[in-house]
N, C-alpha and C positions, 0 to 999 in steps of 0.2 A: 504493500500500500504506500507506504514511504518512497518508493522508487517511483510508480505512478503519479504522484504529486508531485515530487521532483520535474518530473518529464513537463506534466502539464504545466506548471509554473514558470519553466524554460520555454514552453513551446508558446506561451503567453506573453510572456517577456520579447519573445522575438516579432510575434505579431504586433506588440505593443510599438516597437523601436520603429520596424518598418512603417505601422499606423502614422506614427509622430513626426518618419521623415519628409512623407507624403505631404501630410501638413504644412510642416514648413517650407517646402515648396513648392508648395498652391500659394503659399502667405505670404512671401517673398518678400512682396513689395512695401508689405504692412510690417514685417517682423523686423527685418534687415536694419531700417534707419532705426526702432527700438533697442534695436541689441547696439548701434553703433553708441547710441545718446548713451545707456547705461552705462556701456564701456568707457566714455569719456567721461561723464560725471562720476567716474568710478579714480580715473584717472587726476579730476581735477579737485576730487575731495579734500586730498592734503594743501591743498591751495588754498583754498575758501577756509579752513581750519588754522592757516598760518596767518593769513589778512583779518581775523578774526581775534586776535591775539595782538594784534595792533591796531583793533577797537577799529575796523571799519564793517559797517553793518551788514551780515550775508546777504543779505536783498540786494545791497549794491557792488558788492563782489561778484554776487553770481549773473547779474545783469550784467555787470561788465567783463567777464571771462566769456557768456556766452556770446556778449554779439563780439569780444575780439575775437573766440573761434572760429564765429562764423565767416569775420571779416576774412582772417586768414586762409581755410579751406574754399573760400568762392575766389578770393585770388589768387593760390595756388590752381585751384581748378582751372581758373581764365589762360593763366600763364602754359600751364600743361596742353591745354586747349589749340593755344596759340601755337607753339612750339610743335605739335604733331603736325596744323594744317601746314603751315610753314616750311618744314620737313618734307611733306612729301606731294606740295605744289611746287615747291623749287628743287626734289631731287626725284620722286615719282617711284612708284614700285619698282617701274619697267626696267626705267635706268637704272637700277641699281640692282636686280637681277643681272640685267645686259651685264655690267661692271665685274660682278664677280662672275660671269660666265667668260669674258674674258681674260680673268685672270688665274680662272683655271686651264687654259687653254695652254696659256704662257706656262705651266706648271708642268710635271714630271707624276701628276697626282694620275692613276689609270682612268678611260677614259668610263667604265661603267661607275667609279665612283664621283667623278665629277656629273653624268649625268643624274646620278641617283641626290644628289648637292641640289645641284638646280633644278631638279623636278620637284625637290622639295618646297625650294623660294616658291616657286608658281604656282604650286598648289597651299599653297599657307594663305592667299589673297590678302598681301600686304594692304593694299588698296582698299577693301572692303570693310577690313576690319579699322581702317583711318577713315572711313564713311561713317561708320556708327561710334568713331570717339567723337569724332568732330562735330556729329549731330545730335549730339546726345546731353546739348546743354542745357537744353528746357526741365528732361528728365533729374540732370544732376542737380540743377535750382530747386527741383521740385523734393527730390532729398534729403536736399541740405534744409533747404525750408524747415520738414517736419522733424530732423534731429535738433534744431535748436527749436522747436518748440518743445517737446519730448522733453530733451536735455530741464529745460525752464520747470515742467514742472515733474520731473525726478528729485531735482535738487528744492523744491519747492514742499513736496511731501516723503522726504527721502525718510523723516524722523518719525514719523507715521506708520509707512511701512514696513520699518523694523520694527516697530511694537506690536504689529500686527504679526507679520513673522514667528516673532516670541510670543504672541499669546498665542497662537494655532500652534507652536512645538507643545505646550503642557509645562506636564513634568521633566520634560529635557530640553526645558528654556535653557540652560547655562552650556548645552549643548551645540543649541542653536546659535547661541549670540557667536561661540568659540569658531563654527563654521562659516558665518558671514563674517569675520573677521579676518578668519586665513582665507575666504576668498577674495574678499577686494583689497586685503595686502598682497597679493600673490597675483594679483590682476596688473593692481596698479604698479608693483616693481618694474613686471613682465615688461607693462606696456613704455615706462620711463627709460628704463634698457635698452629694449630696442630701439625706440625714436633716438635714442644718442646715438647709439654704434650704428643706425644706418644714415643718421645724417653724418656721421664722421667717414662712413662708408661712400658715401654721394661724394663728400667735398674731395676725401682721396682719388675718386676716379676719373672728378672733374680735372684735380691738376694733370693726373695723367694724361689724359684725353686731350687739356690745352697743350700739354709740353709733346703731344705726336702728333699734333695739330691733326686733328680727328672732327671733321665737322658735325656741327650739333653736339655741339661735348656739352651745355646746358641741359639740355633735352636729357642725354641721355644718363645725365647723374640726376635729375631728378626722377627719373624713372627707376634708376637704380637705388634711391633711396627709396620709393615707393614700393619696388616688387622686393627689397630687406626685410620688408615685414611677414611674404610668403618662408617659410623655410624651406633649405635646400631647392626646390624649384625654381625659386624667386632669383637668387643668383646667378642661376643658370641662364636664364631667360635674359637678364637685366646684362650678362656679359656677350651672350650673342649677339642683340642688335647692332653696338659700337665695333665688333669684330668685323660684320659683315658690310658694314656701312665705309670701315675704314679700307676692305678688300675694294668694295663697290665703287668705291670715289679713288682709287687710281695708287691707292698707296701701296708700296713694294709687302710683298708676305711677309717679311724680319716685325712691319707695323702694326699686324694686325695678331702675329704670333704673338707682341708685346703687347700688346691690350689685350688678349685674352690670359696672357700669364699675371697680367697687371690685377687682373679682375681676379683671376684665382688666387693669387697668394694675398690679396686684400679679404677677400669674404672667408680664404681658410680662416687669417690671422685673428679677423677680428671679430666673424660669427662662431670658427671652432675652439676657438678658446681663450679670446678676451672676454667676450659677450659670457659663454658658462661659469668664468671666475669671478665677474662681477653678479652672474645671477644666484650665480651658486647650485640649490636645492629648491627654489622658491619654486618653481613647476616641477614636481615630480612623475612627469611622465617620460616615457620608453622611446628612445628617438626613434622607432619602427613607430610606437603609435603617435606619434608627431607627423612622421609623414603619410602614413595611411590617414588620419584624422584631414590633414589637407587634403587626398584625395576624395575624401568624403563627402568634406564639407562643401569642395566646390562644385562636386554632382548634384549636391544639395544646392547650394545658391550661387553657385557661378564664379569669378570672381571673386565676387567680396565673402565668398564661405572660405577660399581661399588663405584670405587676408584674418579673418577671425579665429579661424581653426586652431589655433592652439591656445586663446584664451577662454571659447568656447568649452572642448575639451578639458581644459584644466578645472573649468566651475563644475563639468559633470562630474567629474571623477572624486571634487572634492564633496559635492552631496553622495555619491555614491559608497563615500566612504563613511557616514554619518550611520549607515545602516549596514547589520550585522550580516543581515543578507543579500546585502551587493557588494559587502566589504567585497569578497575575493575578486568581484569584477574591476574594483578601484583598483587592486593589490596588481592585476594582471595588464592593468593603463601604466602602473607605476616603471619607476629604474627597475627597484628590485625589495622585497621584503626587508632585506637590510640597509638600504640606502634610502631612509628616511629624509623627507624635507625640511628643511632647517623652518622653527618657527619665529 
């Protein structure tokens, strides 16, 4: 009997997750800017708590953190915006296929692997996919809009819904209060972390990029700070473009072999093991389930499941640990039973 409930509880569980992924994306469009506003007012809590402390009133902290973010993200968006059309009205898919098609030619590289290269560029439709960044600024206004409203009043009844929280735990209120405290300390580390090492990441790729005089070297360290926030994928992608742009636009192989080693030994140095020593144990999960969890999350929402996936994950794992019967699911997200996260 015991084994029969096991099953069914498992086999519930699994229709359960499948049910829930379904959900959130049908919900996408609803969910998505909610989970982003959280994640920042999660982000910007120790702010509003520090300007607080120097007696300026959180109404007007947080009205002025929320529209500087907003100011910021809608002109980083314009600029990105700008920078794509710009890119590829003055340098074009075409030509820039053509470009590295003839600089495989000039090459010693066989000639099924050069085709197998270039059949790749043309079917990737560089073109198409700079059609729906470039047109897609109504949509992004319309985003950004509903996270700083969101954001306004998360931080507006932020203190509410923890009491609320705590009174639906019970008797393992001291429980609960412990778990939403290692998650949005464990959020907000995460997310301070990475926005440094990849903006430190961006500005390093930029000089490289200005010193092999690599065109769009703006472009493409803003994007490389942007896709720092994917793991492991996000590198990869953020160091192709500048490789193939720099083959594309005429520059000898030694330039683009350099900016692709440039890029590697910058995202080893400072995603494999600057970024861990300053993060430490604060996310306790299994770099297998870090990268599956990106694969996950962006079948789930696209993109931006991509970009969230491992703070996503880390909040599952840490309510999953809260309970004795999903404990071993949290334990099998984790490093290891014995490599505990530092609290």
């Amino acid at each position: 009997m015991d084994t029969a409930n096991r099953t069914f509880v498992a086999l519930l569980a699994i229709i359960t997750t499948i049910l829930v992924g379904w959900v959130l994306h049908v919900g996408a469009s609803i969910l998505q800017p909610l989970v982003i506003a959280f994640l920042l007012a999660s982000m910007l809590q120790p702010v509003i708590v520090r300007l607080a402390r120097l007696k300026i009133p959180p109404t007007i902290a947080v009205v002025f953190l929320v529209a500087l973010i907003g100011l910021g993200l809608a002109q980083g968006g314009l600029m990105l915006q700008s920078s794509i059309e710009d890119f590829f009205t003055n340098s074009g898919a075409e030509t820039l296929v053509d470009g590295v098609r003839d600089q495989l030619v000039k090459s010693s590289i066989p000639d099924r692997v050069q085709n197998l290269i270039v059949g790749s560029l043309e079917k990737s439709d560089l073109q198409g996919v700079a059609s729906e960044l470039i047109g897609g600024g109504v949509g992004f206004a319309k985003g950004l809009m509903l996270i700083m409203i969101y954001m306004s009043f998360i931080f507006a009844e932020q203190k509410i819904f923890r009491r609320k929280i705590l009174s639906i735990a019970g008797d393992r209120e001291a429980e609960a209060s412990q778990m939403l405290e290692k998650m949005a300390r464990g959020i907000q580390r995460y997310l301070s972390v990475k926005t440094a090492v990849s903006l430190l990441t961006g500005s390093l790729c930029y000089v490289v990029l200005i010193s092999l005089d690599v065109p769009y070297a703006l472009l493409f360290s803003l994007l490389t700070f942007l896709l720092n926030f994917i793991p492991t994928f996000g590198s990869i992608i953020a160091g192709f473009f500048p490789t193939i742009t720099a083959l594309g636009s005429g520059a000898p192989w030694s330039t683009a072999l350099t900016v692709m080693g440039a890029y590697l030994v910058i995202n080893l140095t400072l995603g494999s093991y600057i970024e861990p020593k300053i993060l430490g144990r604060e996310l306790n999960l299994s770099p297998l389930v870090v990268v599956v969890s990106v694969v996950v999350w962006a079948g789930i929402w696209g993109v931006v499941g991509a970009f969230l996936a491992v703070p996503l994950t880390s909040a599952i794992q840490i309510m999953l640990l809260s309970s004795d019967r999903t404990r071993p699911v949290a334990i099998l997200l984790s490093i290891g039973p014995g490599e505990k996260s530092k609290d």
